[in-house]
Backbone and ligand atoms as CSV (ligand in chain L), in Angstrom:
chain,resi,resn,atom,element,x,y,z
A,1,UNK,N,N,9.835,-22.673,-98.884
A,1,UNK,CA,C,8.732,-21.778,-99.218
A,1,UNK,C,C,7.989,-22.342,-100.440
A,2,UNK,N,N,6.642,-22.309,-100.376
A,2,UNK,CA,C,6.156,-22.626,-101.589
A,2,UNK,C,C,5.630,-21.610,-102.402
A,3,UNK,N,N,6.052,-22.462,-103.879
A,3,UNK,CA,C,5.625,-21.687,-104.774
A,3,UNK,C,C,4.583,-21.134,-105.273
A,4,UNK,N,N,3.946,-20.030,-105.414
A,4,UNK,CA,C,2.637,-19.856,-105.293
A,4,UNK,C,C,1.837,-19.544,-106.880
A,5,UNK,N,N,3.631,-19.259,-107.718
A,5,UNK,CA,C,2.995,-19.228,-109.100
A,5,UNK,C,C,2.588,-20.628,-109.425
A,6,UNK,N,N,3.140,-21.645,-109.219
A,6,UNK,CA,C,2.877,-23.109,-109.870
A,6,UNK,C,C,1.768,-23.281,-110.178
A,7,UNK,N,N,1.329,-23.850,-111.143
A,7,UNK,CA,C,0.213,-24.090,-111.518
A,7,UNK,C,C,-0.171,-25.591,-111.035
A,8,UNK,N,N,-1.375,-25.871,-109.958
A,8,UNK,CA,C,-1.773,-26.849,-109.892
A,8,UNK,C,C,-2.072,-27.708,-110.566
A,9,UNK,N,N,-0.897,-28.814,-110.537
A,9,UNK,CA,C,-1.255,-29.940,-111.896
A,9,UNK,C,C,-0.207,-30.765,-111.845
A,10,UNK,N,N,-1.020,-32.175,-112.064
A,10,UNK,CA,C,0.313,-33.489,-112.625
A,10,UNK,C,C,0.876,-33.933,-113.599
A,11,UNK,N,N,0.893,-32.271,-114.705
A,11,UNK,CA,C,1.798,-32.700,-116.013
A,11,UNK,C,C,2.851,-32.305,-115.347
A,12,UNK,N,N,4.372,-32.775,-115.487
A,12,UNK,CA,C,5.664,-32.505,-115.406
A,12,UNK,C,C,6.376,-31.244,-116.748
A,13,UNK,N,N,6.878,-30.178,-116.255
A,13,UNK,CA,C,7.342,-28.944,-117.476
A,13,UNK,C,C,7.883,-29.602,-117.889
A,14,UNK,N,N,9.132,-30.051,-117.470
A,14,UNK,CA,C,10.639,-30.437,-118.074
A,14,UNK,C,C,10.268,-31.690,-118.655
A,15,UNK,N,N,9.878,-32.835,-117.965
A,15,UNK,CA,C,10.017,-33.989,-119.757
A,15,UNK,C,C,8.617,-33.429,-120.564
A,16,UNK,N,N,7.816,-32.768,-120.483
A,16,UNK,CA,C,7.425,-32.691,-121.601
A,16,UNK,C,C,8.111,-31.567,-123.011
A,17,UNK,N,N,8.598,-30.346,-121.932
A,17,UNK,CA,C,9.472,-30.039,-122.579
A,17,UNK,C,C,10.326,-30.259,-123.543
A,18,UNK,N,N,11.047,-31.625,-122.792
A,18,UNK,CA,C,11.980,-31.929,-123.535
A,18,UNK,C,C,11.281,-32.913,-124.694
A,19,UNK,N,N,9.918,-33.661,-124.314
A,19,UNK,CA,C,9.200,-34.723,-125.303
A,19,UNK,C,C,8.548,-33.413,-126.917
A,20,UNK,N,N,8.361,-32.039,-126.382
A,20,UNK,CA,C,8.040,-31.383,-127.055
A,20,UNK,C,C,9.258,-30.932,-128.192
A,21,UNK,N,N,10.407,-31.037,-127.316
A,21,UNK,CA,C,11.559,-30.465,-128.203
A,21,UNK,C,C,11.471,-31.545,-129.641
A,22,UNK,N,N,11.557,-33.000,-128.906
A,22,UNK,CA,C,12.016,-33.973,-129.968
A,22,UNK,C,C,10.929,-34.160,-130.744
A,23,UNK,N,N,9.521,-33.254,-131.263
A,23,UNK,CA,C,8.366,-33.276,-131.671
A,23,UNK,C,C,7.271,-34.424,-131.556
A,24,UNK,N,N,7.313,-35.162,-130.080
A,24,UNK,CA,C,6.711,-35.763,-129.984
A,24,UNK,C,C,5.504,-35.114,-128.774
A,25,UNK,N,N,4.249,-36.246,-128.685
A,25,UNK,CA,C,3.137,-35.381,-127.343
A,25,UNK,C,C,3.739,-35.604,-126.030
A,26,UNK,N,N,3.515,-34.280,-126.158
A,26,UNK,CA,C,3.810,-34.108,-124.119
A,26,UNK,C,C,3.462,-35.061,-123.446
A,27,UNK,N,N,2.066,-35.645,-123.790
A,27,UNK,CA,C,1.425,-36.473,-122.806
A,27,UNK,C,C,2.231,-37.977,-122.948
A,28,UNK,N,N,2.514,-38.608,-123.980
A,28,UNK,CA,C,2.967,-40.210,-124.050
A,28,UNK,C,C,4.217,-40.144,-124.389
A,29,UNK,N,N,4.866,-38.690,-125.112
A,29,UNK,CA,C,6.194,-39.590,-125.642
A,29,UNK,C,C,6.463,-40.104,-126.557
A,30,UNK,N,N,5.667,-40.458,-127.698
A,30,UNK,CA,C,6.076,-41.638,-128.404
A,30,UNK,C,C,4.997,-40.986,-129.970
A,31,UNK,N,N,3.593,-40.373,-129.351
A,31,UNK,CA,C,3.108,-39.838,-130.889
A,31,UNK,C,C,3.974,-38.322,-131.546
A,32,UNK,N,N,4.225,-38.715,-132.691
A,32,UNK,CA,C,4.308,-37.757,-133.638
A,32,UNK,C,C,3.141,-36.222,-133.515
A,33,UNK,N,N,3.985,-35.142,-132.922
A,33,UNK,CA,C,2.498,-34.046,-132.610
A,33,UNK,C,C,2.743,-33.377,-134.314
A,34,UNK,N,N,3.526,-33.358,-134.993
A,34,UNK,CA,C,3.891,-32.825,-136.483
A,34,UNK,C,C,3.547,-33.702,-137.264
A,35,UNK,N,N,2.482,-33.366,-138.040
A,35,UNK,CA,C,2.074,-33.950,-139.342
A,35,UNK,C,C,3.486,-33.978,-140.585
A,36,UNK,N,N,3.836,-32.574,-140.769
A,36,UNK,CA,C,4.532,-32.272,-142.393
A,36,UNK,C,C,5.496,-31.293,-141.035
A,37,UNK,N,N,6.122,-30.055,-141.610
A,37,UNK,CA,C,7.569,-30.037,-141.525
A,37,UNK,C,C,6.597,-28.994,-140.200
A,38,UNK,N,N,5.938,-27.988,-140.359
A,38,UNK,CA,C,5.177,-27.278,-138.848
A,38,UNK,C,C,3.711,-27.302,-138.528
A,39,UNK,N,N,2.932,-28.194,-139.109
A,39,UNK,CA,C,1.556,-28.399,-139.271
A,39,UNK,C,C,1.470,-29.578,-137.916
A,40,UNK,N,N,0.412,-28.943,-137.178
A,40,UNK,CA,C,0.453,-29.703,-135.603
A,40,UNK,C,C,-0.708,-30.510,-135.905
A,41,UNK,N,N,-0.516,-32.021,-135.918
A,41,UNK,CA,C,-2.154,-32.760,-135.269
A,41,UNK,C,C,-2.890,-32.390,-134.525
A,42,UNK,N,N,-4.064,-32.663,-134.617
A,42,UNK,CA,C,-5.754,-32.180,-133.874
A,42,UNK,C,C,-5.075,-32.811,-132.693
A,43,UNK,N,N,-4.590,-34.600,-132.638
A,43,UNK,CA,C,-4.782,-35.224,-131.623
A,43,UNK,C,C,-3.288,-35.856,-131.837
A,44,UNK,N,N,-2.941,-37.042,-130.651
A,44,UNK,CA,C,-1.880,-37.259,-131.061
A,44,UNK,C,C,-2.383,-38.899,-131.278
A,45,UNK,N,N,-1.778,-39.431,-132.408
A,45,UNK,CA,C,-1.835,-40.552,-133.162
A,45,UNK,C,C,-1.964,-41.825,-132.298
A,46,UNK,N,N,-0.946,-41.884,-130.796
A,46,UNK,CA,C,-0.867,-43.031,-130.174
A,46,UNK,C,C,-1.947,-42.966,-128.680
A,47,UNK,N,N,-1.841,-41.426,-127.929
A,47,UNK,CA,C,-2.602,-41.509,-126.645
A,47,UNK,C,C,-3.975,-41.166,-126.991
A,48,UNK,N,N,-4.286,-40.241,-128.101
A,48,UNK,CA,C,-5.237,-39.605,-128.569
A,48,UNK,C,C,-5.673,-38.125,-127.727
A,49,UNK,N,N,-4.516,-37.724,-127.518
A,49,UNK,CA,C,-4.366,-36.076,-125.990
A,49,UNK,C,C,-4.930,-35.331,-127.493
A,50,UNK,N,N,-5.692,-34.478,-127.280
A,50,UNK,CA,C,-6.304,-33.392,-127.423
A,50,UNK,C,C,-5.091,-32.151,-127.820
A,51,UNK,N,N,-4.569,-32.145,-129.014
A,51,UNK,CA,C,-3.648,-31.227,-128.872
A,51,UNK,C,C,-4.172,-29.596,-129.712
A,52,UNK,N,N,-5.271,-29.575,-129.988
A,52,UNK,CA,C,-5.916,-28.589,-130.829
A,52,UNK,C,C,-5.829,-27.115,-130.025
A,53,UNK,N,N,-5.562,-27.154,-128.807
A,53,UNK,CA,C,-5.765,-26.350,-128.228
A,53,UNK,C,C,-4.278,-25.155,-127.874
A,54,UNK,N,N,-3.576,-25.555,-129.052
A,54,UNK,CA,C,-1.852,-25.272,-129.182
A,54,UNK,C,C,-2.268,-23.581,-129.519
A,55,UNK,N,N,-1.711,-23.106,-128.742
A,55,UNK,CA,C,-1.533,-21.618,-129.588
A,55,UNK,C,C,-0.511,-20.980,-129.886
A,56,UNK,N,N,0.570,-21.560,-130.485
A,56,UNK,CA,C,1.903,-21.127,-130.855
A,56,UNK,C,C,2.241,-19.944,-131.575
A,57,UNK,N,N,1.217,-19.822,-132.436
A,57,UNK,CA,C,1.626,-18.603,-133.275
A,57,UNK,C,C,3.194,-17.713,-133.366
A,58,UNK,N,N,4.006,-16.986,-133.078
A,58,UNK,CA,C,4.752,-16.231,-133.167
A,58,UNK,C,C,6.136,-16.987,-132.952
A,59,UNK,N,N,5.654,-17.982,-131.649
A,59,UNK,CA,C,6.522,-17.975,-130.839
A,59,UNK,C,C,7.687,-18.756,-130.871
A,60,UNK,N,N,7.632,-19.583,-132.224
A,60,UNK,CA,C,8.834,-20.636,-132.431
A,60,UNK,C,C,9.877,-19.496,-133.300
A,61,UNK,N,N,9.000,-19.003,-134.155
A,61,UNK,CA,C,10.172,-17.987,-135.256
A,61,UNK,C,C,10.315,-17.301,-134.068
A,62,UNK,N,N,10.056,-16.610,-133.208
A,62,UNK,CA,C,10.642,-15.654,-131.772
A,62,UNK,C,C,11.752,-16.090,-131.606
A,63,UNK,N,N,11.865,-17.598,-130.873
A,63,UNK,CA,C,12.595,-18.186,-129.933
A,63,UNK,C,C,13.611,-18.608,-130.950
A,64,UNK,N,N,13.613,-18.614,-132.125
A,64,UNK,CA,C,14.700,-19.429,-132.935
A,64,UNK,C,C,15.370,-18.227,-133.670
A,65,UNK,N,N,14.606,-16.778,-134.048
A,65,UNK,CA,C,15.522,-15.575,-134.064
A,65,UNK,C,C,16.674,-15.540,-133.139
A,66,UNK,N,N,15.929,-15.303,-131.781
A,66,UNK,CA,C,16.558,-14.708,-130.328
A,66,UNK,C,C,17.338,-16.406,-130.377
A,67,UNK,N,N,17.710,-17.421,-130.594
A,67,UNK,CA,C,19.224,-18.085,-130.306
A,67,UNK,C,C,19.671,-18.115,-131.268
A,68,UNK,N,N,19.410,-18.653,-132.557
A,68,UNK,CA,C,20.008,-18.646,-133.513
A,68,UNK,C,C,20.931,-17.085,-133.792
A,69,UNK,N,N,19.864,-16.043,-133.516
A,69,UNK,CA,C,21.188,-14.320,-133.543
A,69,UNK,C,C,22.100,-14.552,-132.639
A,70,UNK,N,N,21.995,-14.502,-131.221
A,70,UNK,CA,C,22.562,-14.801,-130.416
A,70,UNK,C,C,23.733,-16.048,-130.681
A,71,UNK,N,N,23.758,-16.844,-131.134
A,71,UNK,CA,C,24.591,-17.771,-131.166
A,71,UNK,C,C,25.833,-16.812,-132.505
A,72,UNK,N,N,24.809,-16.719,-133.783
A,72,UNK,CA,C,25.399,-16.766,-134.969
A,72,UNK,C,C,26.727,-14.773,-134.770
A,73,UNK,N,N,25.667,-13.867,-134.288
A,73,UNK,CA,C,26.571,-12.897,-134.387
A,73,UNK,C,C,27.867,-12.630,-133.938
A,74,UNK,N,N,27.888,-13.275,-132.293
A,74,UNK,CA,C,29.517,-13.373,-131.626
A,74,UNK,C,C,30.104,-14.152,-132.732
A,75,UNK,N,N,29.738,-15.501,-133.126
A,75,UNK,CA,C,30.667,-16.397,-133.932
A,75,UNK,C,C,31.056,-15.397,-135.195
A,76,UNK,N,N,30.540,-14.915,-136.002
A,76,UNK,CA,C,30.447,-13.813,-137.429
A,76,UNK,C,C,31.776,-12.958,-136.318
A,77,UNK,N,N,31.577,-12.312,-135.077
A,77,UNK,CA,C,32.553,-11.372,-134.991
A,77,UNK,C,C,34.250,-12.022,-134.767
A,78,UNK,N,N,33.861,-13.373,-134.142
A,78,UNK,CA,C,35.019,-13.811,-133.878
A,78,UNK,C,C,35.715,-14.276,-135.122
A,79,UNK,N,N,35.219,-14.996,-136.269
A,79,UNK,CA,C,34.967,-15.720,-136.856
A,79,UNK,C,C,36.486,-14.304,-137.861
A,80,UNK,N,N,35.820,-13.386,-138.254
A,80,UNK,CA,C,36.020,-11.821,-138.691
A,80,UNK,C,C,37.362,-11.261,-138.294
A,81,UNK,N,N,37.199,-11.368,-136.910
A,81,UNK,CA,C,38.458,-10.870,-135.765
A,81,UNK,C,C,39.798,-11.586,-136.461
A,82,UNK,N,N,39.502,-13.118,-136.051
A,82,UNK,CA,C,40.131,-14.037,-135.833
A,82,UNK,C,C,41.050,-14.313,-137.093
A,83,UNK,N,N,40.245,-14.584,-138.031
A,83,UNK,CA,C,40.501,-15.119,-139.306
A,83,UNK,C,C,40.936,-14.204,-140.229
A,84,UNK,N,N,39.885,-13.547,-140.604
A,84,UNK,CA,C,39.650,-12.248,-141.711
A,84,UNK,C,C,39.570,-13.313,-142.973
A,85,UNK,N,N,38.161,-14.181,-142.661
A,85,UNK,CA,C,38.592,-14.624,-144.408
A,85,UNK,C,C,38.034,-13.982,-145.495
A,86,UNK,N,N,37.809,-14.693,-146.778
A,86,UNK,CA,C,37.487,-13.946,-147.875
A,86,UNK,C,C,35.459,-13.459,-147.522
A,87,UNK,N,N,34.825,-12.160,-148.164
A,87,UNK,CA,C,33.714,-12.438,-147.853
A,87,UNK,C,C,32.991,-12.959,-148.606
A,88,UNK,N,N,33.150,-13.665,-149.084
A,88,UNK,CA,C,32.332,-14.660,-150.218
A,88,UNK,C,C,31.998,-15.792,-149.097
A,89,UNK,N,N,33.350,-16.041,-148.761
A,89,UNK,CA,C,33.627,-17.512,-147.636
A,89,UNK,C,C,32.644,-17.185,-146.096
A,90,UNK,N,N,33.476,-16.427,-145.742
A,90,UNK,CA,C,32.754,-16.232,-144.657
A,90,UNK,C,C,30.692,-15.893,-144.746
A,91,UNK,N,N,30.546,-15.416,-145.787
A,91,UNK,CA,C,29.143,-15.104,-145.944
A,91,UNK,C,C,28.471,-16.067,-146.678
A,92,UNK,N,N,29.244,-17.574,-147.010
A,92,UNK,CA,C,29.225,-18.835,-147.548
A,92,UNK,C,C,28.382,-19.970,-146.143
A,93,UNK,N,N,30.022,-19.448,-145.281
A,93,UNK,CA,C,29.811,-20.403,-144.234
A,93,UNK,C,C,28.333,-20.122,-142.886
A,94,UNK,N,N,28.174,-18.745,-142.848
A,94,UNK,CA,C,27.330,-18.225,-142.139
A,94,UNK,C,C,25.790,-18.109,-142.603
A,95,UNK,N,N,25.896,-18.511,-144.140
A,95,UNK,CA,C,24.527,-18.408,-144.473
A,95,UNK,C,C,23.891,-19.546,-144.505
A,96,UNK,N,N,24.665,-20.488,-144.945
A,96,UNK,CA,C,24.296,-22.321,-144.766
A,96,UNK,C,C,24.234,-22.244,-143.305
A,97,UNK,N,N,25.284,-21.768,-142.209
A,97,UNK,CA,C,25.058,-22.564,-141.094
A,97,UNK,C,C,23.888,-21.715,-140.524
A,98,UNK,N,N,23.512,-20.657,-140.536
A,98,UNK,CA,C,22.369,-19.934,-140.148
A,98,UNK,C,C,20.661,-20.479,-140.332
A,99,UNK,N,N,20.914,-20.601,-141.475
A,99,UNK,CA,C,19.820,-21.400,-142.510
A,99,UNK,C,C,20.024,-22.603,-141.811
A,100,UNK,N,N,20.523,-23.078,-141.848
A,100,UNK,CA,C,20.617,-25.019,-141.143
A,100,UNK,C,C,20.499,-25.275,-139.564
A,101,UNK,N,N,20.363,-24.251,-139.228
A,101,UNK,CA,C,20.017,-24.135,-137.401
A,101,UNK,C,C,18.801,-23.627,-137.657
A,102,UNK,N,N,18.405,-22.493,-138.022
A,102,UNK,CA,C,17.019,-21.963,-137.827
A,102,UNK,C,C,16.078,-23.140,-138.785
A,103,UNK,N,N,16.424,-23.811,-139.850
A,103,UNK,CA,C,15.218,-24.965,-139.932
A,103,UNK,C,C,15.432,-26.363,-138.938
A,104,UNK,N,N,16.230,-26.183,-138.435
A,104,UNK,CA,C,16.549,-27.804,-137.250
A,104,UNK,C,C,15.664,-26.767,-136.251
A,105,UNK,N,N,16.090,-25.830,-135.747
A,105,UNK,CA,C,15.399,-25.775,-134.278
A,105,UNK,C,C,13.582,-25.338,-134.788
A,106,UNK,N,N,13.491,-24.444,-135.729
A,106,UNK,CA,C,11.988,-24.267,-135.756
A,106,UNK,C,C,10.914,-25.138,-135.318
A,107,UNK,N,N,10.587,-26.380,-135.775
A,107,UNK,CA,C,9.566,-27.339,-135.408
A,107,UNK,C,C,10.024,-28.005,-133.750
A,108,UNK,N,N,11.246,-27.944,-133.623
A,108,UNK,CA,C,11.335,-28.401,-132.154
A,108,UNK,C,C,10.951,-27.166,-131.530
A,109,UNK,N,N,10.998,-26.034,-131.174
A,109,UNK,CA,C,10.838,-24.967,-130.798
A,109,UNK,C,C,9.218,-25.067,-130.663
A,110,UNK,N,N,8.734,-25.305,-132.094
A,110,UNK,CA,C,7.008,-25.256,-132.110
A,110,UNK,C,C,6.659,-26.853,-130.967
A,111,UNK,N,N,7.439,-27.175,-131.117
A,111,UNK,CA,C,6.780,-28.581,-130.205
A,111,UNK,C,C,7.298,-28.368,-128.827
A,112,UNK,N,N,8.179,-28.067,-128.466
A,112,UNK,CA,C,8.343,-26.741,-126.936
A,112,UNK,C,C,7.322,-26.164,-126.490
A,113,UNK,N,N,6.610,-25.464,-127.399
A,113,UNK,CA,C,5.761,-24.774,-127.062
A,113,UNK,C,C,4.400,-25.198,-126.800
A,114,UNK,N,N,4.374,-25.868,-127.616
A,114,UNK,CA,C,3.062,-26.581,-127.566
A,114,UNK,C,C,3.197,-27.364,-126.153
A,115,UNK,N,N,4.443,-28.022,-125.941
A,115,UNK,CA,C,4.524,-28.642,-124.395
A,115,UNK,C,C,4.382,-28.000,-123.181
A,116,UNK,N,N,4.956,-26.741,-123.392
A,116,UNK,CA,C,4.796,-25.607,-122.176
A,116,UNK,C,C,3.236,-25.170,-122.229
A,117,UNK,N,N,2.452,-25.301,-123.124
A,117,UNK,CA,C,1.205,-24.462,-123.113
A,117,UNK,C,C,0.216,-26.095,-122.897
A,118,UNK,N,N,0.581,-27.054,-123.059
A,118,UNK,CA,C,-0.267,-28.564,-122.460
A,118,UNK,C,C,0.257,-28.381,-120.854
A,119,UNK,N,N,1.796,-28.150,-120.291
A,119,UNK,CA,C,1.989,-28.671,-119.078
A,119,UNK,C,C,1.187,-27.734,-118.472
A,120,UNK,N,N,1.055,-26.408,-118.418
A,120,UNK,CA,C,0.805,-25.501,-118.345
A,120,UNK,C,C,-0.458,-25.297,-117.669
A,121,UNK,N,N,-1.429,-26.307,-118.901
A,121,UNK,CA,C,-3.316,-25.975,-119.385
A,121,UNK,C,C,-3.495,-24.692,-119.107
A,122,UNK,N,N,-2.362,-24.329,-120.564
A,122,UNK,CA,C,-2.975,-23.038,-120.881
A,122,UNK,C,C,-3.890,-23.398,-121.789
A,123,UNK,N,N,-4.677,-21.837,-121.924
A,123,UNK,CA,C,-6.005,-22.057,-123.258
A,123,UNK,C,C,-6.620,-22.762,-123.020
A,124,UNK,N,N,-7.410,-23.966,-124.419
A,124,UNK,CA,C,-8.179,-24.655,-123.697
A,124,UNK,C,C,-7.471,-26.099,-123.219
A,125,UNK,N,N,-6.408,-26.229,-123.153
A,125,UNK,CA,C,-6.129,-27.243,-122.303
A,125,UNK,C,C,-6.386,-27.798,-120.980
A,126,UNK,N,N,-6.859,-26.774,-120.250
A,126,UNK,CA,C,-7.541,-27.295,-118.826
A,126,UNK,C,C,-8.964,-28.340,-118.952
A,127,UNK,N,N,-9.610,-27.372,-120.367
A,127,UNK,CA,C,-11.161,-27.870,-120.484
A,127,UNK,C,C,-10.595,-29.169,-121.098
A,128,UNK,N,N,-10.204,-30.029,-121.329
A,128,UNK,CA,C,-9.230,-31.217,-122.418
A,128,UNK,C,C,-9.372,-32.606,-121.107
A,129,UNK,N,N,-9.501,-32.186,-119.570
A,129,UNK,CA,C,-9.171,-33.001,-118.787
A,129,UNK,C,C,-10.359,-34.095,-118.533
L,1,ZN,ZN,ZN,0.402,-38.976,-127.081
């Protein structure tokens, strides 16, 4: 059966996806789409793809709440259950490792997104062709 949501088009989701995770452009692979630590280039440095048309807004702090909670609260309960350590320690170990996942995934998350909304041509990415 075919799919009828698909969006007609020869970008691929998944490697750009995944080219978005590692903050590079959807389109080549290889340019830098991050200037500084979440500040997105107009364009990308090596293909010159049109990346202005990113509308990320919300959606990386969204997506990096919703796993980072998800990951961090079972571990905090097991962690609690299991152990019972001191709460200095435990609110030691959970605040570094919390903090140290939510700034690793943020900018990959923003470059996710930006890949899903190029494979996509959402916004003005269609007009870009
Ligand atoms: Zn490129």
């Amino acid at each position: 059966m075919r799919d009828t949501t698909a969006v007609p088009t020869d970008r691929q989701l998944w490697p750009a996806l995944r080219r978005g995770f590692s903050r590079k452009c959807p389109n080549c692979g290889s340019g830098p789409i991050l200037k500084s630590y979440l500040k997105l280039r107009e364009t990308c440095p090596v293909c010159r793809e049109d990346l202005s048309h990113a509308r990320a807004d919300d959606g990386p702090a969204y997506l990096t709440i919703l796993i980072v909670g998800h990951l961090m609260a079972p571990l905090l309960h097991i962690a609690f259950v299991q152990f019972r350590p001191e709460p200095l320690v435990l609110f030691t170990i959970f605040g570094i490792g919390t903090i140290t996942l939510s700034l690793y995934l943020l900018p990959r998350l923003k470059g996710a997104i930006v890949a899903f909304q190029w494979a996509r041509l959402m916004h003005g990415f269609s007009d870009s062709r």
